[in-house]
N, C-alpha and C positions, 0 to 999 in steps of 0.2 A: 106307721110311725109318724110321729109331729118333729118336725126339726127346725131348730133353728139356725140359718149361719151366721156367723158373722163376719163382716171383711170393712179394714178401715179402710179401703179404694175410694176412691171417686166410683161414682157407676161408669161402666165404659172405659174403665182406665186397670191397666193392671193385673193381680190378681182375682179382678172380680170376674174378670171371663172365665176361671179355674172355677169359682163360685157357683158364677150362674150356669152355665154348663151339665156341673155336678147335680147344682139341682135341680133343671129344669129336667134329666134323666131319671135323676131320685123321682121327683114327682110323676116319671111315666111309670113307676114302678109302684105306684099306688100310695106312696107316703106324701104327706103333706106336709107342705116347706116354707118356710119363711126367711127371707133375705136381708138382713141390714146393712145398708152401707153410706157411704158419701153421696150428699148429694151434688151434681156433679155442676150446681147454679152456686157461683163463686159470692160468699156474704150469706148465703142462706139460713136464716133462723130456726123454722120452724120444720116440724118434722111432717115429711109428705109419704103420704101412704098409696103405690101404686100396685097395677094387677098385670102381670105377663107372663104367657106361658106356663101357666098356672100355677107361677110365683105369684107373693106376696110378698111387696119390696117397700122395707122402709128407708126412704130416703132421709140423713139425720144433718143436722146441722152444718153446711158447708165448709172449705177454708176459707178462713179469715186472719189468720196471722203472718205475718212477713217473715217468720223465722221460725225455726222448730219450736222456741222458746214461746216466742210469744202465740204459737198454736196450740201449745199444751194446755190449758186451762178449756179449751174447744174438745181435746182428746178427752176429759175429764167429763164431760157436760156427756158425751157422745156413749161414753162409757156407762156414766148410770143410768143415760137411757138403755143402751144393750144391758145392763143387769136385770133394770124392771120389766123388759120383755121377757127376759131368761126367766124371771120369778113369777111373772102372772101370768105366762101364756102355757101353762100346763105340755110341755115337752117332754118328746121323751129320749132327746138327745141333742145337747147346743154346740155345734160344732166351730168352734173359734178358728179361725187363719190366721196368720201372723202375727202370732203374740206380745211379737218386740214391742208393738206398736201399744199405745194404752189403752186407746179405743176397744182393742178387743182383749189385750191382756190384763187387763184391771178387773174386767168381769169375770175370768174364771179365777182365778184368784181367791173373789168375796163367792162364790159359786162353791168351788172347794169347801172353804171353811162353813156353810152353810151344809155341805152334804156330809161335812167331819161330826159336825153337831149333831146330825140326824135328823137336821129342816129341808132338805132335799134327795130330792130322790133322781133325777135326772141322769146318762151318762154324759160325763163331759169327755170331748175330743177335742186335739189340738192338731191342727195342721202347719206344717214348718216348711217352708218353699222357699226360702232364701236366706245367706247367711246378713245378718242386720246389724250385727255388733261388730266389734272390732275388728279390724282388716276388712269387714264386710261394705254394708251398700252405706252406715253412718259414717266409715273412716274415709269410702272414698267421695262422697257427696260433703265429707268438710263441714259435717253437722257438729262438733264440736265434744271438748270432755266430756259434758255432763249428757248429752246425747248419747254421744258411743255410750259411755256406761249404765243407763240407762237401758236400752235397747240390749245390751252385753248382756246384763241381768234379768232381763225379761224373758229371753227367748232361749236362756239356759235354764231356768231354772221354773218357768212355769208349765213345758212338756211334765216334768214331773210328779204337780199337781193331775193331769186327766188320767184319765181310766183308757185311754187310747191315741195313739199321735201317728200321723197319716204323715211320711215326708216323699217328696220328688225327685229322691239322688241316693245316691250309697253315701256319699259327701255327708246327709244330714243324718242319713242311717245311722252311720259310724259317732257323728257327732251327738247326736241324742244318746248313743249309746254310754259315750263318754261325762255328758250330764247328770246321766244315772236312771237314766228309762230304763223300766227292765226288757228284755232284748223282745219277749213274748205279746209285748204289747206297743209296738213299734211297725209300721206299714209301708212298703214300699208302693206310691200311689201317683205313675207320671203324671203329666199332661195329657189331652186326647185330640184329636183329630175329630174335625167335623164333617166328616165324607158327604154325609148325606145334604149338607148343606152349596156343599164347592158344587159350584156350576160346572156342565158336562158340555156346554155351549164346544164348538169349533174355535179354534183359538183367533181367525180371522175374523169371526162374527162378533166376541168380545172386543176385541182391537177397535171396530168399527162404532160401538160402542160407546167406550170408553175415549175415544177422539186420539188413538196411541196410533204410529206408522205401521202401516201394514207389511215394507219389505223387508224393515232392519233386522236384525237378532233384538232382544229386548230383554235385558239383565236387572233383576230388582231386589230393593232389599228396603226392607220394612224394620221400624225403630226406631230409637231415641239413639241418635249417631252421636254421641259426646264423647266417651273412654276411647270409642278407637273413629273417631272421625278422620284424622291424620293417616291413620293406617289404612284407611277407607277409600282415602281422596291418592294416596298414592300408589295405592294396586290401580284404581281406575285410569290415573295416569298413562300407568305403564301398560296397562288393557288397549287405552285408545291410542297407543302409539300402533299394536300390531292389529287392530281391529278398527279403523279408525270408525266405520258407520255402525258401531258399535250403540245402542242407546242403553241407558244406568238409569232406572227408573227409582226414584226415589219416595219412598211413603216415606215419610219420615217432618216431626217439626222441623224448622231449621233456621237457625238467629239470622244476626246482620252479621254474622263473624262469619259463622260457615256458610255464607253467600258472597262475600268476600274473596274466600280462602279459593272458591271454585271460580270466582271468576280469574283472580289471579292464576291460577295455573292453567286457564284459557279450556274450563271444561264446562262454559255454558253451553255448547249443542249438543253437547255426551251426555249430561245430565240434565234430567226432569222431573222436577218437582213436584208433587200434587198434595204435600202437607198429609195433613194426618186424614185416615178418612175414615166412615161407617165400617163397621165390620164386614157388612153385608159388600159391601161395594171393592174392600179390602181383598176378598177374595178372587172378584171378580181380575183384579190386576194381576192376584198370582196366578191364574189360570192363564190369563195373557201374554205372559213372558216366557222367556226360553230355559234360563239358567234362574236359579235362587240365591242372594247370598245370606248368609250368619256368620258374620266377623264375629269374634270375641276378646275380649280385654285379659289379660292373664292376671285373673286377680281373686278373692275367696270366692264373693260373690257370681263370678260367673262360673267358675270350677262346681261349687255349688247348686247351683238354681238347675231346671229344667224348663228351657224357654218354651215359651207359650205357642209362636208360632211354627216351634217344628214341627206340629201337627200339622199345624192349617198347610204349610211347604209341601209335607210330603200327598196327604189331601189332595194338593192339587195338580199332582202326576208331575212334577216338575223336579229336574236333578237339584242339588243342593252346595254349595261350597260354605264350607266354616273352617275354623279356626280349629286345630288338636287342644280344645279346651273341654274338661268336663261330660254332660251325660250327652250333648249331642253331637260329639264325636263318635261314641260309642254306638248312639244307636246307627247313625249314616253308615259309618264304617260297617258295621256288623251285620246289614240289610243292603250293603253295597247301593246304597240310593243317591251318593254323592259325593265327592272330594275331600279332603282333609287337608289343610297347610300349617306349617308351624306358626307359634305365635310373634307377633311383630316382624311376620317378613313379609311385608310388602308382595317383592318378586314372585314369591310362590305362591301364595295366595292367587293373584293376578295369572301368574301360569296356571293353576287349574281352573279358573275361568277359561283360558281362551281353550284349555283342552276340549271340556265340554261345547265352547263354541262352535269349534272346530271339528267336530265329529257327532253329526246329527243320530246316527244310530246310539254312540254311545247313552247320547240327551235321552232318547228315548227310552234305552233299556231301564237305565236309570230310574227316568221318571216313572214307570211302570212299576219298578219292584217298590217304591217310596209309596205310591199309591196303595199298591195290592199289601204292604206292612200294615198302611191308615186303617185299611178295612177289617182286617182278620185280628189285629194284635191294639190297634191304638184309640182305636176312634172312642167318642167319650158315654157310646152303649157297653162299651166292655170294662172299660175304666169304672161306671160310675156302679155296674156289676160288682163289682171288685170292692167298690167302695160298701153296696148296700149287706153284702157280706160280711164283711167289717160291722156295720153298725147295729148286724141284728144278730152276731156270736157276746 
C-alpha cells in the first residue's frame, strides 16, 4: 500500500512520534509511506522534502503566528498543501491524525466530498489521540471562543466523514461513539514501546555517560511540567524531606518561573535539569534512573489521551509512579509495573515514590513486569501489526 500521513506537529514534537513510529513499521511491512508534517525551523516558508527510515517526509511551512489566531491562515496554506499531496500522489489510504487541527482536518473534509462525487478513490482514516475542544487541551491552553469552537467542531464531527477512525483510549472510543461513528468502524489503537531501541547498557555505565552521580537513587520525569508543576514541586518536596540525597532528574523545558519556584523551596541540589533532549539520548536517562514519574492533571484531556512515553517508561525496565488518571493508570495497575496516587495529593504521590525507593526488590520486580508487557503486548511491532490490519480489511 501507498500511504499517506498526515500530522500538524512540529517534527520531533508530539504526536508525530505516534506518526513516525507507525510508519517507520508500516514501511518494514512492505508498504510505502509518506509523512507530512511541521517543519520544526521556526519562520519556515518553503516546503522541504526529506528521506529516513524509509520515510519520505514533507517538512511544510513552519510557525509563524504569535497566536492561534494569527497562525491560522499558516494552517490553511499547510492544509492545501496536504490536499495536493492527498490528490496527486496516487494513495491508497491517507491517514489524517488530529483532526481538530486545520492542517490536517480541512483535507479530509475536501477529500470526503471528492470521494462522495466519485473523483476519488482512496480510503480515508482518522486518527483521534486527544480530547482538543472544549474542556480539552483548547479550554485549558486559554486558546479562546473561536478556538475552542473551532477545534470542538472539527474533531466531532469529521471522524464521521472516514471510512475508519483509529483512537488511543475507551475515553475517545466512547466519544466517537457518541459523534456517530458507527461502533464497526471505530479502532482501539495505543501507543507503543520502542524495546528494541532502549539501551540494555548497565545502569552504571550510562550514568557515566550521561555525566549523572553514580551513588544516589535518581528519580525522573520527562514533559511539559505546566498543569501539575505545583503538584510536581510539592511531592518533591516532601520526597526530599525523607530522602534527602534523593536526585529528581528533570527532562523537561522549564521557564524563569519554574526556576524560580524550585529555587524558592530550596530544591536546587534535589533537582536537575537537562531541558528537553533527542529522543535517542531521552532514553538513555530513563534507563539510568531508578523510579519513573507520570503526574497527571485531572482534566478531559489527560483522562483522555494515552501518553506517549508510557512506553518508552515501561521500555525501559523501570517502575513507574502516575497519577489515578485515565488509560495509564490502567495499564500500570493492570501489569502491576508501578504505583498509582490520587489526583492533587501531593502526600501520596510523594509516598509511592519513596516506597519504590525504599525497596529495591520491589523496583525491580516492577521494572521487569513493565519491560516484559513493552515486549509481548506494546512495543510499536505489535501496535503497528494491529494497525496494518486495519488498513488492509
Amino acid at each position: 500500500m501507498r500511504i499517506l500521513m498526515l500530522n500538524h506537529n512540529n517534527q520531533g514534537q508530539g504526536t508525530f512520534f505516534r506518526c513516525f513510529f507507525l510508519a517507520k513499521h508500516l514501511s518494514n511491512y512492505g508498504n510505502e509511506v509518506v509523512l507530512s508534517c511541521v517543519s520544526p525551523a521556526r519562520n519556515a516558508i518553503r516546503t522541504k522534502i526529506m528521506n529516513t527510515e524509509d520515510i519520505t517526509i514533507y517538512l511544510l511551512a513552519g510557525q509563524h503566528g504569535s497566536s492561534s489566531i494569527t497562525e491560522l491562515p499558516f494552517h490553511i496554506i499547510r492544509a492545501i498543501i496536504n490536499l495536493r499531496l492527498a490528490v496527486t500522489g496516487r494513495f491508497d489510504v491517507i491517514y489524517s491524525f488530529s483532526v481538530a487541527s486545520p492542517t490536517t482536518g480541512f483535507p479530509v473534509i475536501c477529500l470526503r466530498l471528492l470521494k462522495t462525487l466519485g473523483f476519488y478513490k482512496p480510503k480515508i482514516v482518522v486518527d483521534w489521540d486527544d480530547w482538543w475542544g472544549k474542556g480539552g487541551l483548547s479550554s485549558i491552553d486559554n486558546k479562546g471562543w473561536l478556538v475552542e469552537s473551532l477545534t470542538t467542531s472539527l474533531e466531532v464531527k469529521i471522524p464521521r466523514l472516514a471510512d475508519k477512525v483509529t483512537v488511543v483510549s475507551d475515553v475517545l472510543r466512547e466519544r466517537a461513539l457518541q459523534a456517530g461513528v458507527r461502533p464497526d468502524n471505530v479502532y482501539l489503537l495505543p501507543n507503543g514501546a520502542n524495546v528494541k531501541r532502549q539501551s540494555r547498557e548497565k545502569k552504571d555505565k550510562l550514568r557515566k555517560k550521561l555525566g549523572l552521580p553514580l551513588d544516589n537513587l535518581i528519580v525522573c520525569y520527562v514533559g511539559r511540567a505546566l498543569t501539575i508543576f505545583d503538584y510536581l514541586l510539592d511531592s518533591i518536596e516532601i520526597m526530599k524531606n525523607n530522602s534527602p540525597d534523593t536526585i529528581v532528574l528533570f527532562i523537561a523545558p522549564l521557564n524563569i518561573l519554574h526556576i524560580k519556584k524550585i529555587n524558592d523551596l530550596g530544591l536546587t541540589k534535589t533537582i536537575i535539569s537537562v531541558g528537553e533532549q533527542s529522543y535517542e539520548r531521552l532514553l538513555l536517562y530513563l534507563r539510568a534512573s531508578d523510579v519513573l514519574l507520570l503526574p497527571r492533571a485531572d482534566n478531559k484531556s489527560e483522562r483522555a489521551n494515552y501518553p506517549a512515553r508510557l512506553g518508552d517508561y515501561m521500555a525501559a525496565g523501570r517502575p513507574i509512579v502516575t497519577t489515578a488518571i485515565g488509560e495509564s493508570e490502567k495499564v500500570i495497575l493492570n501489569n502491576k509495573c508501578g504505583l498509582s496516587a490520587k489526583p492533587n495529593d501531593s502526600m501520596e504521590f510523594s509516598a509511592k515514590i519513596l516506597k519504590l525507593l525504599n525497596n529495591p526488590q520491589l523496583r525491580e520486580e516492577m521494572g521487569r513486569r513493565g519491560r516484559k508487557v513493552a515486549e509481548r503486548a506494546l512495543s510499536w511491532e505489535i501496535i503497528t501489526k494491529q494497525l496494518q490490519d486495519i488498513l488492509s480489511n
